[in-house]
Every structure is written in structure tokens, then in C-alpha cells.
C-alpha positions as CSV (number, residue, x, y, z in Angstrom):
1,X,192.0,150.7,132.2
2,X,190.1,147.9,133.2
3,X,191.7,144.6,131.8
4,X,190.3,141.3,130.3
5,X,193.2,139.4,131.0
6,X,195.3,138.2,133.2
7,X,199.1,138.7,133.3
8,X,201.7,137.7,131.0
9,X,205.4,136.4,131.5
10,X,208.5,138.8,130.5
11,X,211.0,137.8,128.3
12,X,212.6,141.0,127.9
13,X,212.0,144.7,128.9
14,X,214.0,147.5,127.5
15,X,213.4,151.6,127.4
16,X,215.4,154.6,126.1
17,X,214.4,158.5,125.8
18,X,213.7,160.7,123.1
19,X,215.2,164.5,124.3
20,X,213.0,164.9,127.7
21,X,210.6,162.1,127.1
22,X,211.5,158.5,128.6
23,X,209.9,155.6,125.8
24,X,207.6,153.1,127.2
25,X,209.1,149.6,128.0
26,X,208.8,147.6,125.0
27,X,208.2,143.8,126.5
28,X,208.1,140.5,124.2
29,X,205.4,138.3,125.0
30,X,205.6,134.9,123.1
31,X,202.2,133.4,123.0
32,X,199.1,134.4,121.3
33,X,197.2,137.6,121.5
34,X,194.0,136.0,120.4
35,X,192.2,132.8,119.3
36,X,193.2,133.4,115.4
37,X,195.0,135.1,113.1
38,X,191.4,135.7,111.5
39,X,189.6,136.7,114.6
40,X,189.3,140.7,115.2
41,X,190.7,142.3,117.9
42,X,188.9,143.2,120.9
43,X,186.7,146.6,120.4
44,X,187.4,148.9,123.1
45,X,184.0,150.5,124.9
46,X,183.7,153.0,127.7
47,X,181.1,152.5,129.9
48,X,179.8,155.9,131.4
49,X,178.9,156.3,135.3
50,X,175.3,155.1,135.5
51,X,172.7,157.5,135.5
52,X,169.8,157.3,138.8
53,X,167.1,159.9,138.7
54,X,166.2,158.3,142.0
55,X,166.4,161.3,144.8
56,X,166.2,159.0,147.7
57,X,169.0,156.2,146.9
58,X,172.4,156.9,147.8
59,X,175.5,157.0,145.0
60,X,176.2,153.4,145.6
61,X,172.5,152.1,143.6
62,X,174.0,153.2,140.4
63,X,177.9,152.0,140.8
64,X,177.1,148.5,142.0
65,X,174.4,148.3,138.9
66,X,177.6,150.2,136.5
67,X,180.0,147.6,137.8
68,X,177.5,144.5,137.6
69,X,177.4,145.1,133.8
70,X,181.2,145.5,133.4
71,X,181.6,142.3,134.8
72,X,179.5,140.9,132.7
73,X,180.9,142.5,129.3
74,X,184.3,141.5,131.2
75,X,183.6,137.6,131.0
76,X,182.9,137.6,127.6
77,X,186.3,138.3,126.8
78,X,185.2,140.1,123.8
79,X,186.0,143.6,125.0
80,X,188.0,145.7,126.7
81,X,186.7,148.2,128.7
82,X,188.4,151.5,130.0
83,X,188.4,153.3,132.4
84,X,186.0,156.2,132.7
85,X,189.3,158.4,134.6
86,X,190.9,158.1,130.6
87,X,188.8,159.8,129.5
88,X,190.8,163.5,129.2
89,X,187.5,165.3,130.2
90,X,185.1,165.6,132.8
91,X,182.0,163.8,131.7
92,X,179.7,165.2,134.3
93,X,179.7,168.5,132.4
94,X,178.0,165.9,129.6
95,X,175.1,165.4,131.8
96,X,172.3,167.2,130.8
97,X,168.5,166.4,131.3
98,X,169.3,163.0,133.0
99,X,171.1,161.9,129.6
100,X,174.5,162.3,128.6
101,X,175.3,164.1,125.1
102,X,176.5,161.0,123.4
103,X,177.0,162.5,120.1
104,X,179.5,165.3,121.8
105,X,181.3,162.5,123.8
106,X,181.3,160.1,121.0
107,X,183.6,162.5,118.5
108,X,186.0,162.6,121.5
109,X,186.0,158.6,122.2
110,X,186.3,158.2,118.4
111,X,190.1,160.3,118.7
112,X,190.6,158.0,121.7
113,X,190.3,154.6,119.4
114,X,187.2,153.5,121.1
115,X,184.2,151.9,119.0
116,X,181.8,152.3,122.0
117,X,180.1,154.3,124.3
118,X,177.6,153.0,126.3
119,X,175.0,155.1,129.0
120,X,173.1,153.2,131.8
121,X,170.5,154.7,133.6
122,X,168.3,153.0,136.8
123,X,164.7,153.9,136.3
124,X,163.5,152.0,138.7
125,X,164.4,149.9,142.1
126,X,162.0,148.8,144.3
127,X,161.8,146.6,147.0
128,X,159.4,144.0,149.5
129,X,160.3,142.6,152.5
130,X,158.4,138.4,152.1
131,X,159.7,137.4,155.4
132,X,161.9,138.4,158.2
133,X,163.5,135.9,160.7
134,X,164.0,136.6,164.5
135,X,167.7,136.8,165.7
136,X,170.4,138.9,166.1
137,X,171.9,138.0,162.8
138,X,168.6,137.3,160.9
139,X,167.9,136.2,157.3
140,X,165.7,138.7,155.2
141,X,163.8,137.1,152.2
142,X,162.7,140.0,149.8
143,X,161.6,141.1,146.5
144,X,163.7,143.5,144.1
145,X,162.0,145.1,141.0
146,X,164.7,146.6,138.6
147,X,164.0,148.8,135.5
148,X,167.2,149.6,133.8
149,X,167.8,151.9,129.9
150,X,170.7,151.4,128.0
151,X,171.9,153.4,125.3
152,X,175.1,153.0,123.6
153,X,176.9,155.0,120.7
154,X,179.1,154.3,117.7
155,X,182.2,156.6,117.9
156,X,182.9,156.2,114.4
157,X,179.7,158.0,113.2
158,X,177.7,159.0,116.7
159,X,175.0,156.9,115.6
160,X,172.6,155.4,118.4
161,X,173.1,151.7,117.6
162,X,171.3,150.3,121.1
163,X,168.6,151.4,122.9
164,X,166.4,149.1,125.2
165,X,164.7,149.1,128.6
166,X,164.8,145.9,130.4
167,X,162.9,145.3,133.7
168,X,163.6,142.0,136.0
169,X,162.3,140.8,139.4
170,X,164.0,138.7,141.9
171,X,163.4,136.8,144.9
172,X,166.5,136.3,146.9
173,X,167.7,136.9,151.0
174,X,169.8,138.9,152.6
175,X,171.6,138.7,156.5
176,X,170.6,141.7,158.6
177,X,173.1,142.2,162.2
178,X,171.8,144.0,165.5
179,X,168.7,146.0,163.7
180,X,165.4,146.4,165.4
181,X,163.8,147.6,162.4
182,X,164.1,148.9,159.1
183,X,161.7,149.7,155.8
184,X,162.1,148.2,152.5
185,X,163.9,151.5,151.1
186,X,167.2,149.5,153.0
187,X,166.2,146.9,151.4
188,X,166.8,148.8,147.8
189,X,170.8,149.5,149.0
190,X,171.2,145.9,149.8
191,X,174.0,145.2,147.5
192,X,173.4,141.5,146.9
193,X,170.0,142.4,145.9
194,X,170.3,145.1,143.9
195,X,173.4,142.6,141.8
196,X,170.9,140.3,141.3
197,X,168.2,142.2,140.0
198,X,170.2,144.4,137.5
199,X,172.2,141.1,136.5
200,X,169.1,139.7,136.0
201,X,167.6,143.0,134.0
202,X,171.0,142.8,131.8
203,X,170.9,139.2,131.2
204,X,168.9,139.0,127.3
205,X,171.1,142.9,127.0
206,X,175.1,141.4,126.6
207,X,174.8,139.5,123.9
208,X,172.9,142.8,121.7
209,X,175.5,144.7,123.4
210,X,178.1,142.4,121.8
211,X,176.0,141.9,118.5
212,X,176.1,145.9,117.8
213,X,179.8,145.9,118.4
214,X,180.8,143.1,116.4
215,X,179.1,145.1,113.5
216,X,182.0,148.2,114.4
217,X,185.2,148.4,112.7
218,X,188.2,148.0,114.7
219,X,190.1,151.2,115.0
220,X,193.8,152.5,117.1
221,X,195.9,155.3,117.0
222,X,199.2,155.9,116.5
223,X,200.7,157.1,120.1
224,X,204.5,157.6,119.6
225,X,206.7,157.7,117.0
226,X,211.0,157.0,117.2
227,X,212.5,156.3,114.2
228,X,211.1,153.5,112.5
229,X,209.0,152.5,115.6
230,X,206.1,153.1,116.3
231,X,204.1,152.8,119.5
232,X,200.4,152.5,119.6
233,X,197.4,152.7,122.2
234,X,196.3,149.4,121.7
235,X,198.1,145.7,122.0
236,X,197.6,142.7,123.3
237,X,194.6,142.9,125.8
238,X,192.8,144.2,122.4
239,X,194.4,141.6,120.8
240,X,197.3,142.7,118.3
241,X,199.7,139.5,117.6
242,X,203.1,139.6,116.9
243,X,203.3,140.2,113.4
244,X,200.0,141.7,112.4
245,X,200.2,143.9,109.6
246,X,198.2,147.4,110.3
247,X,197.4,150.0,107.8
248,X,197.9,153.8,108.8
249,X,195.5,156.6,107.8
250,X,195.2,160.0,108.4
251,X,192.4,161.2,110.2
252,X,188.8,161.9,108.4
253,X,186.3,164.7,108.4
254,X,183.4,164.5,109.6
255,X,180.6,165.3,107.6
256,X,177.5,166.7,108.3
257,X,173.6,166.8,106.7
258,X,173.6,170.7,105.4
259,X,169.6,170.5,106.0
260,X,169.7,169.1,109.6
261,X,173.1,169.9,110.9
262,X,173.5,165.9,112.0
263,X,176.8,164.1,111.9
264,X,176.4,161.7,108.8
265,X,179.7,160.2,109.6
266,X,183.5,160.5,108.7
267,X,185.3,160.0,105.3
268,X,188.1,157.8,105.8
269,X,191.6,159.5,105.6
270,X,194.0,159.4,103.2
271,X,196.5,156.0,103.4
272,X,200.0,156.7,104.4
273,X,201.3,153.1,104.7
274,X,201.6,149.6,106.6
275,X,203.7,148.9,110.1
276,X,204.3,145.3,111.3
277,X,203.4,144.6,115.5
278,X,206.8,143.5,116.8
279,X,206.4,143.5,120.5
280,X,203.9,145.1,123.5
281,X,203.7,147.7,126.3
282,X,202.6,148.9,129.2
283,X,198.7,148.4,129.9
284,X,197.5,147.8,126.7
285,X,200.0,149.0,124.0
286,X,202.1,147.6,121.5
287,X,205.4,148.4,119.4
288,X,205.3,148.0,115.4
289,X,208.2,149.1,113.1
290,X,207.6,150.9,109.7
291,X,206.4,147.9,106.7
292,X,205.8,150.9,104.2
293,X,205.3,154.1,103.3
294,X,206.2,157.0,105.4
295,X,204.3,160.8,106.8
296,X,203.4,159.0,110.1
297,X,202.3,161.3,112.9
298,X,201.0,161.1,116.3
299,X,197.2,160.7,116.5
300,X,197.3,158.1,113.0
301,X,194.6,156.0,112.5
302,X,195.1,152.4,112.8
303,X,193.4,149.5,111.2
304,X,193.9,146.2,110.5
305,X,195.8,146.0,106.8
């Protein structure tokens, strides 16, 4: 998982087994998890590998352009984001027609706790050489055209909640070593360029992205249970504090339109009871112990009481 913090200091770190399985170390961190006791916790997105139609770029076009909008999302400090090797299938199988099938992958990130799925594509790079200087190690002053789509899905309901194309042009240079010549297609690999001209294209994008998200409802799952604690898949990078009080449901159903055969959405589950945060784990997990009620299982939903 990609992290939005930094790291924490340990007071204490303790673990025990349950028959074959060894428990996560249950740490306790003393400060807090976010800015308020009234503030949500983070939502938790995935961000797919970026899509590039374009035959004659290498790999590298649409992971720098992935990773340039990660960063961004990342500085916000508004969301987590995971990483795309959690998710438990393979999502190139997804892939179909230059589009992934975000309604399939979206019932499968909704199990996972995530709010978010969100697909990228590069529609377009294109580069201009403006000037070239003479030298060995020689400055390069070029153009870069970007045309980026983003798409991005609800995993509550697999509802399309962003859609936009943003296009953005940028002047910039670059340091070329030992070459006697090159075309402009080099020029659309540059790294620095191709940084600049997608952070550029994203730029008026983050804060819809954030917007839409901030409309989702938080949502974790119940990961382990021992006794009267129980562990969950989310803590205090998502930004459970000490003492929350979460509400426990049993998993909806989803319902569909009978006419159309389209996901309306999911009927909340039936309410089991409460569990208190008391302490965190690993990555991104935390520890709560049983407030009220009882039935809990593995695979729980988990809300904010």
C-alpha cells in the first residue's frame, strides 16, 4: 500500500496466535489519527495502471503519467491510495477495448473497503523540439502536448461519478549527453517532460477527484476476529483514532434494475453492533474490542457509529 504518512513512534508491540495463525502486532500510537474527532477518515482509492493506446511509446509513457497523479492525490493528504499488487486479481484480464470493466472491478474493490476506483488513459503526447544547443551535454527546449481521460468509479454502487478529458501544453528543457541526433518521438519519453505536461493536464482534475470522493461514504471491513478483539483493514493512515466508535453490518445485496440488468446499488446490511478502536497495526490496520452486540464475522462491514 502506498502510504500518506510518515512513520510513527512505538510505545508498545505485542502478538500471540490463534491455532496455526500468528495475530498481527497490535502497536499503541499516542497522538492523533486526524485533524478532528469530526473530520472523516481518509477514503481509500485504487488507482488502475494507466491505459496508452499509443503503439509507438514505450511502457514507461503511461507509469510516469500513473505515478505523477498519485503524487498528487498523495499531497493532499486526503487519501490513501493502495497498491494495485492488493488487489487479489489480475486486472489486466479487466482490460477490454482500451477500457477497463469498472463496474466488474468495482463489486470487488467494494469487498476490499475501497470507495474508489479510478482509470487513466493517455490519449495523446506529442512533442516539438524549439531549440537545441551545441555541446556534448546540451540543453533541449521543447514543446509537450498532453491529452489525458479520467474515469473513476464508486465501489459502493458502480456508478461512474468522474469522467473528463483534460489536455495541457508545456514549454520546458531537457539535458541531452553524447547524441548526434534524435526526433521529437525521444522527446515524448523524456520523463521531465512528459511530468510536466500530465501534471499540468491533471492540475483543474484533483480537486473534482477529491470533490466526488468526499461525497462517498467511508466504509472497512472487519479482518480478524479473537475474542473480544477485533482487527480491521483500515487504521490510522485512513485515520481511525483511539477511541472511535464503529458500527458493524453485515454485508448487503446488491440490487439490480429487472428491465436493464444494471447495478442500482446495495441495501445496507443488517446491524450487528458497535466496537471501540483501542490500538493500530501493521500498514494500515487497527485493533478495536467488542462495545455491543455480538454475530461478528470476518468480511463485516465497518462504519463510522
Amino acid at each position: 500500500m502506498v502510504l500518506t504518512t510518515g512513520g510513527c513512534s512505538l510505545l508498545a508491540s505485542r502478538s500471540g496466535t490463534i491455532g496455526d495463525k500468528v495475530t498481527p502486532p497490535v502497536r499503541d500510537v499516542p497522538y492523533q489519527a486526524r485533524l478532528s474527532q469530526e473530520a472523516a477518515p481518509r477514503k481509500r482509492v485504487m488507482i488502475l495502471p494507466f491505459i496508452d493506446p499509443g503503439s509507438t511509446r514505450s511502457e514507461k509513457v503511461a507509469l510516469i503519467a500513473r505515478e505523477s497523479l498519485v503524487r498528487q492525490l498523495l499531497k493532499t493528504n486526503n487519501v490513501v491510495v493502495i497498491s494495485n499488487n492488493d488487489f487479489p486479481k489480475d486486472l489486466s484480464q479487466y482490460l477490454k477495448s482500451g477500457e477497463y470493466d469498472l463496474e466488474a472491478l468495482a463489486k470487488i474493490a467494494g469487498g476490499m473497503g475501497l470507495a474508489a476506483v479510478i482509470e487513466g488513459k493517455i490519449v495523446e503526447v506529442k512533442a516539438k523540439r524549439l531549440g537545441d544547443a551545441i555541446g556534448l551535454v546540451r540543453e533541449v527546449r521543447a514543446k509537450m502536448d498532453a491529452t489525458v481521460s479520467l474515469r473513476m468509479v464508486a465501489a459502493k454502487n458502480a456508478k461512474i461519478v468522474l469522467s473528463e478529458v483534460r489536455s495541457a501544453t508545456l514549454e520546458d528543457s531537457t539535458t541531452r549527453i553524447a547524441e548526434r541526433a534524435f526526433s521529437d518521438r525521444y522527446l515524448e519519453e523524456d520523463p521531465k517532460l512528459i511530468e510536466g505536461a500530465v501534471l499540468s493536464a491533471f492540475k483543474g482534475t484533483v480537486p473534482r477527484i477529491l470533490q466526488a470522493i468526499d461525497k462517498l461514504n467511508w466504509e472497512g471491513r472487519i479482518a480478524m476476529i479473537k475474542g473480544d478483539r477485533v482487527f480491521l483493514n483500515a487504521g490510522r493512515l485512513t485515520g481511525l483514532q483511539v477511541g472511535d466508535i464503529l458500527k458493524i453490518t453485515e454485508e448487503g445485496e446488491d440490487v439490480y434494475d429487472p428491465e436493464t440488468g444494471v447495478l442500482i446499488g446495495r441495501v445496507p446490511g443488517r446491524l450487528k453492533g458497535t466496537v471501540e478502536v483501542v490500538s493500530y497495526f501493521g500498514k494500515d490496520g487497527s485493533v478495536a474490542v467488542i462495545h455491543s452486540g455480538s454475530g461478528f464475522r470476518e468480511n463485516d462491514l465497518v462504519e463510522l457509529y
